[in-house]
Each structure stands twice: as C-alpha cells, then as structure tokens.
N, C-alpha and C positions, 0 to 999 in steps of 0.2 A: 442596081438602082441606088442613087445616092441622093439625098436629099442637098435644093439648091440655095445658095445663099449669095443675095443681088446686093453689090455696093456701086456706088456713084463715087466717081473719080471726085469730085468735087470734097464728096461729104471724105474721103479719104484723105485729100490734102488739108484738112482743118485737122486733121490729128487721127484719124479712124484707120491710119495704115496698122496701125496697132495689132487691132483684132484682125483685119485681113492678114497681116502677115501669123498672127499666130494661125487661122484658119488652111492654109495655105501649106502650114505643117501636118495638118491631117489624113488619113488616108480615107475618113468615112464621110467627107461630105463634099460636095464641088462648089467652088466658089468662082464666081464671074462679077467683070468691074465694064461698067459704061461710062462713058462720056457725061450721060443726065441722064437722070430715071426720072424728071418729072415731077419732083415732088423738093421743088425750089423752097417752098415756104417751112417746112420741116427739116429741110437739108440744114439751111441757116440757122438753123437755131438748136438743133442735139446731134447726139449721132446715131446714124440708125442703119438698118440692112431690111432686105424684105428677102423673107425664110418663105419658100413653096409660096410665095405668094401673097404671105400676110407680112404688115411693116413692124418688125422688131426697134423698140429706140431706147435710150437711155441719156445719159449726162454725162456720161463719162466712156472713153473704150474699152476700159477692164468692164466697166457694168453693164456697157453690150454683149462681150463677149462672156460672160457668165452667162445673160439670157440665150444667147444664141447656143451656147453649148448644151442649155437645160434644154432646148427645143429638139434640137440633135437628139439627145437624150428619150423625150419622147416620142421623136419622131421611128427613132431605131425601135423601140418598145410595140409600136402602134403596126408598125409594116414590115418589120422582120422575124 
C-alpha cells in the first residue's frame, strides 16, 4: 500500500509539473493527474496536490514538494 498523491492537469501546466515529475521518480508513493479536481478557485492562485485526501498547497513547487515529501514521511511512519 502506497500513499496517494492527486494533481490537476491545470494546476500542473502553471508550473507544478515540477514536483509531479520529481514524484514520479519515486518508488514509495503513487501519483495520479486529472483533467479538474474541482477546486478551480485554489487551482488559480498556488500550487497544490491533495495527499490521502487532504489539499497540500504552497507558492511555490519546490515548497510543495518539500511538504508533500514530509507528508510521505509521516505517512510511511504512521502505517508501516
């Protein structure tokens, strides 16, 4: 079981292929991209991902992908 991490095509073409593509390099976690995840008003304005379900965001995609890897982080801690 790997913990899941949701991006939007959208919020990806604003600059967030960043962290997807470093994610994407990983072995311990699955990454999946949609079309629109719905959350238009957020999408515009940071970049963000939604981890198991909760919306991770930031200002930047290195400073996403720093929270999303510390999430990882306790995520593997909590359930392995």
């Amino acid at each position: 079981m790997l913990p899941l991490v949701e991006f939007c095509e959208s919020n990806i073409n604003q600059g967030n292929h960043l962290a997807v593509e470093a994610l994407e390099l990983r072995d311990d976690v699955e990454v999946m991209t949609y079309g629109c995840m719905s959350e238009c008003s957020i999408c515009a304005q940071v970049f963000f991902c939604m981890f198991e379900g909760e919306r991770i965001s930031a200002a930047t995609p290195a400073a996403l992908l720093e929270k999303i890897e510390q999430a990882i982080v306790e995520w593997h801690a909590e359930f392995l």
